[in-house]
N, C-alpha and C positions, 0 to 999 in steps of 0.2 A: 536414613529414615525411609528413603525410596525403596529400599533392598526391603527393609523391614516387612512395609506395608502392601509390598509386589510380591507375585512368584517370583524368587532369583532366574533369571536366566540373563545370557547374553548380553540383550539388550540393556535391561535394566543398572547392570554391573559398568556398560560404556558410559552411559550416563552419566551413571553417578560419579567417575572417574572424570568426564568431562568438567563438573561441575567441580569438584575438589581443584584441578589445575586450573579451572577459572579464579578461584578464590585466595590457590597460591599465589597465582600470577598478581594479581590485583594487593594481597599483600607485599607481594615483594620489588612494587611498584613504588608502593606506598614509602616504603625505608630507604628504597633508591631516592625518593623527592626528599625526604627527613634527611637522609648522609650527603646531599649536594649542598643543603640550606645551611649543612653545620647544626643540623638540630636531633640526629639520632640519640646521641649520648642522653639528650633532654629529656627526652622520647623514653627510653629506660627507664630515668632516674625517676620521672615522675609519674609515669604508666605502671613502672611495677616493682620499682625499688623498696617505692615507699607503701606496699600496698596491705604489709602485716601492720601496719600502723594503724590503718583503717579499722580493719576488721577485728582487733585486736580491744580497741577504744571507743568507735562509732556505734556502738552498738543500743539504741534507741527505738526501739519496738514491743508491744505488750505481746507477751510469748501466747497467749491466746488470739491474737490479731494472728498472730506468724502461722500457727498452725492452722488457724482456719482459711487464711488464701492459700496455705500449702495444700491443704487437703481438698477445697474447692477444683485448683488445677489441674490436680492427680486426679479428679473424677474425668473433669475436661477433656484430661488428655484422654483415658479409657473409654468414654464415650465416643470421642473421635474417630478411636480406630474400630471400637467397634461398628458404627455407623458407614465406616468404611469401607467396611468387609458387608454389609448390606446392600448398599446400594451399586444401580449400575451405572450412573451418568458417571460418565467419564471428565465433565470439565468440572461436576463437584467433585468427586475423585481425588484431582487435583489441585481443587483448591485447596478440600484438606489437608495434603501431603504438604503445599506450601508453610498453611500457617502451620503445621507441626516442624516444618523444618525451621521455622525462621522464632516459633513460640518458645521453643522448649529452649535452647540454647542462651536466649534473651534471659530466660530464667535468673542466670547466671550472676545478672547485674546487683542481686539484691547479695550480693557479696564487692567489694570489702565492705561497703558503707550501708550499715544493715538498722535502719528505719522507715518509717510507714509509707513516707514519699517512693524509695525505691521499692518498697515492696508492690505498691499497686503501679509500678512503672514495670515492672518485672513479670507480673501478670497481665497488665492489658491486654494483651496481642491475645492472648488465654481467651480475655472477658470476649472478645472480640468474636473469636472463633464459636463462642458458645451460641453467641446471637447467630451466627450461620446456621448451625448446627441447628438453630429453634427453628431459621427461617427454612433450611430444607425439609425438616419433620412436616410443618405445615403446610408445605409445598406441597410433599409426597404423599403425606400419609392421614392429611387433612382437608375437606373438601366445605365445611360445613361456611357458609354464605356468614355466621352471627361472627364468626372466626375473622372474616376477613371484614366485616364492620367496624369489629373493636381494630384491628390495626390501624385502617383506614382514622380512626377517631385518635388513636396515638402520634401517625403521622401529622394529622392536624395540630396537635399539641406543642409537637415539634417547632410544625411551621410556626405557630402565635411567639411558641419560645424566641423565636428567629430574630420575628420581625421586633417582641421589647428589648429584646438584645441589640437591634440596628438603631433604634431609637437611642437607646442609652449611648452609643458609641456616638450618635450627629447631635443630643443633648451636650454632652464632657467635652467632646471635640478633639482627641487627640493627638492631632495633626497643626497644636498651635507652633510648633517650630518649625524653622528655616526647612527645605527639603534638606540641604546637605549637615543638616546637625544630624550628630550620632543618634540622639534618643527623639527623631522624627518619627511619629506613628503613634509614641509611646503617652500611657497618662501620665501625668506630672501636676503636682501642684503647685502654685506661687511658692508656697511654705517650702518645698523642696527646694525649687529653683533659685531662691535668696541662700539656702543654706550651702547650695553648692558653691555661687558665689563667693560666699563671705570666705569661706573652706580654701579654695582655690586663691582668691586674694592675699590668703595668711602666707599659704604656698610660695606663690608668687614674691611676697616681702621678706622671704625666708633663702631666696636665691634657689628652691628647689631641695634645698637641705633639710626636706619634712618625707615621714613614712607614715603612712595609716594603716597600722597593724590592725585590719577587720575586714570584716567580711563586707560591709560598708564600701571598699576603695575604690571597687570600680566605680561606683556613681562619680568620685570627682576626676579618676585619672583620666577615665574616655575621655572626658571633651578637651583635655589640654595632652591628650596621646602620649601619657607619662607612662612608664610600668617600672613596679621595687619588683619583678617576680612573684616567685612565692609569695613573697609578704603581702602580695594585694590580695589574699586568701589563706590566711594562715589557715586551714585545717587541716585536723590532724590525718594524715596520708598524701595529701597535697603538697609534702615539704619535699618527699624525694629521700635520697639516701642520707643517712644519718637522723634524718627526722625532726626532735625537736632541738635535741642537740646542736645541729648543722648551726638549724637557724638562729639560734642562740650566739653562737660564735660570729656568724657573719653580723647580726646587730651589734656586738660588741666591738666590731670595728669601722662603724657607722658614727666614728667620731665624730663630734660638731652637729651631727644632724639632732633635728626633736622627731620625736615620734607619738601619734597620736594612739591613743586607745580607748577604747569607748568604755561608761563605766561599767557595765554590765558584759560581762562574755558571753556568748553567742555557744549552746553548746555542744559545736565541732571543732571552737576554737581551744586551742593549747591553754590551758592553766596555767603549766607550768614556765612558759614563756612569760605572759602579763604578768601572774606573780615577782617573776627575778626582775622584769621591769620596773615595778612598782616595789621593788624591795631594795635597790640597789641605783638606781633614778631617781634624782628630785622631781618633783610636780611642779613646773613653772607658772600653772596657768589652765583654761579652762577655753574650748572654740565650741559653737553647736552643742552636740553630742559627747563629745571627744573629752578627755583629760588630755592636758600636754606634757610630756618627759624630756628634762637635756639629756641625751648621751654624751658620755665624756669619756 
């Protein structure tokens, strides 16, 4: 991007070569920490094994949303460079060159798992850049005193925004738990907090022989530092190699355990998993949320 945005010379080309062997280094750091822990293989299976699964399935997005942050960006970026070829400050110069380097590749994310959440997480840095871009034009090319009252009266907006946002957080208080419980900081309600209980209790009288196939598992496993793997997130692309298949087989030999399911699927969860559960499973019983299955 620096090459792009520069006269090529010399300098520009060290650079940019500098910063490439920065990034290798730093990834290949990264896999050295993964292949010491025993977790590279993991690293693969679930980074990019499983990642046509995704994109293949997740696909959740109205193609008129899609197309209008797509084309909002593609303006973004062409204004960027143009305004870059404008101007002479050199430290907005480079701010530019940043968010373009760091924007445009981010893009990327709103692949495999292709819905509205990653879309606007995929463009932010985009939305981000544009507010610069407004605030240099005003800086530069705008001097009008009404200009800088209305900001002035937006920044106030802000601040009011701030301060019923600080209020709301010392109203709720979500700081009611222990400092060293996992979900300190976090809101939670009574209703929550019995259900996790009750959840964890069955757990507990079950010797640990329970799985909560949903998207739900973190809330009970954190506080008693349980993990089924995958199955604490079955979605689809987060299963790794083989996909639903895998998972499938390895539940099938989950003898003796129950496994819960909520009655409604969440939908990034597998179908076709809860289905053979509940086609092939008796239904014991009933916790919370949750249906409960013997495997046998």
């Amino acid at each position: 991007m620096q090459i792009f945005l520069n006269k090529p010379c010399a300098k520009t080309y060290i650079e940019s070569i500098k910063q490439i062997i920065i990034m290798l280094a730093l990834s290949l750091l990264t896999c050295g920490i993964f292949v010491i822990n025993g977790n590279f293989m993991n690293f693969i299976n679930y980074a990019f094994l499983g990642i046509f699964e995704f994109g293949t399935n997740n696909f959740a997005v109205e193609i008129v949303s899609m197309i209008s942050y797509i084309t909002i960006t593609i303006i973004i970026i062409i204004c960027s460079i143009f305004l870059y070829q404008k101007i002479d400050n050199k430290e907005q110069k480079r701010n530019i060159a940043i968010f373009l380097c760091i924007g445009i590749p981010i893009i990327g994310i709103i692949y495999p798992i292709i819905n509205l959440f990653h879309l606007i997480m995929a463009t932010l840095l985009m939305f981000i850049l544009l507010m610069y871009l407004t605030h240099i034009v005003i800086k530069e090319f705008l001097t009008n005193k009404r200009i800088w009252t209305a900001i002035g009266v937006i920044i106030l907006v802000y601040i009011i925004i701030g301060i019923q946002a600080s209020i709301q957080v010392i109203k709720w208080n979500p700081f009611s738990e222990e400092y060293n419980h996992p979900y300190f900081g976090g809101y939670m309600s009574q209703e929550v907090k019995n259900k996790i209980c009750t959840v964890n209790e069955y757990i507990k009288n079950q010797q640990g022989k329970v799985i909560i196939l949903s998207k739900e598992a973190a809330l009970y496993q954190i506080p008693e530092k349980r993990s089924n793997g995958a199955m604490d997130l079955p979605f689809l692309g987060n299963l790794g190699y083989g996909g639903e298949t895998a998972m499938l087989e390895a539940i099938k030999e989950k003898q003796g355990y129950k496994i819960l399911l909520t009655k409604e699927n969440f939908w990034q969860e597998s179908e076709k998993i809860t289905n053979y559960i509940r086609q092939h499973y008796p239904k014991i019983g009933e916790i919370e949320e949750f249906e409960i299955y013997q495997l046998h």
